[in-house]
C-alpha positions in Angstrom: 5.9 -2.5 8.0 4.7 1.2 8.1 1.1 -0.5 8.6 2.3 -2.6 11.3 4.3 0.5 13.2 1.1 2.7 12.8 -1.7 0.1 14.0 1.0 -0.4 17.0 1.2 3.4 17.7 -3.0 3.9 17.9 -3.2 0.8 19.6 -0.7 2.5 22.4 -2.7 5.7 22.5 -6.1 4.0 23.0 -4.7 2.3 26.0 -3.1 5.3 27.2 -6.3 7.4 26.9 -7.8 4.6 28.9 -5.4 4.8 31.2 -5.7 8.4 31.9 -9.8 8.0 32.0 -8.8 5.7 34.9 -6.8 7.9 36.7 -8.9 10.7 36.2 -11.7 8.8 37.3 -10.1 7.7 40.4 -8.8 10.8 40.9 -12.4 12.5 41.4 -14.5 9.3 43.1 -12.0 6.8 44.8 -14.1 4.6 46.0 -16.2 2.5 43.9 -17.1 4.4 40.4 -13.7 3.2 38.7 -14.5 -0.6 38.8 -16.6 -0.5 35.6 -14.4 1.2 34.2 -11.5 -0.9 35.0 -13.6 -3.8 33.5 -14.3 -2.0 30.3 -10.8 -0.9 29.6 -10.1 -4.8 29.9 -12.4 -5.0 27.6 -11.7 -2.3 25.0 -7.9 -3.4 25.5 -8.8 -7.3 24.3 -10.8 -6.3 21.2 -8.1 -3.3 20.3 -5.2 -6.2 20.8 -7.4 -8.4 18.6 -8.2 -6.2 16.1 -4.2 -5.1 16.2 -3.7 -9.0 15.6 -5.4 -9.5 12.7 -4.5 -6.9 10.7 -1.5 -7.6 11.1 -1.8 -11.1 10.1 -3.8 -10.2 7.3 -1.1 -7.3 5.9 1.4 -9.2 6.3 0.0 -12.1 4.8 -1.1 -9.5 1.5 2.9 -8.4 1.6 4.2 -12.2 1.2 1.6 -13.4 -0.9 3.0 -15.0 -4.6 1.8 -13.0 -7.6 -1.6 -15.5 -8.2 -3.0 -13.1 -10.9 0.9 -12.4 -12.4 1.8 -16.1 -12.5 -1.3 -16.8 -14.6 0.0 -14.0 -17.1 3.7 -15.1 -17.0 2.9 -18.6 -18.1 0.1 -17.7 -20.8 3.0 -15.4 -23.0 
């Protein structure tokens, strides 16, 4: 679970670094120079969520897994 809590706390600070690019960004040019970064934030927010996913999946799936290696030792003795 700690692997779960920590991927979910630097998934929150890259999107709020993003978000504060943004602002900052809009902050000094208003008018048109945030739009690409509004696209790329999309962006880096989908492969950050994706990445987030999976490693969560995959964790997760190491935590629950049966003993494979263990059950072949168990039922040799």
């Amino acid at each position: 679970i700690s692997k779960a809590v920590s991927f979910a706390f630097r998934l929150f600070g890259n999107i709020f670094a993003g978000e504060v690019l943004l602002v900052i960004i809009a902050a000094l040019a208003p008018l048109l120079a945030p739009l690409p970064f509004f696209i790329l934030e999309i962006f880096v927010g989908l492969v950050q969520a994706l990445v987030f996913s999976l490693l969560t999946v995959v964790f997760f799936g190491i935590a629950t897994a049966h003993g494979g290696a263990h059950d072949i030792i168990k039922s040799a003795a």
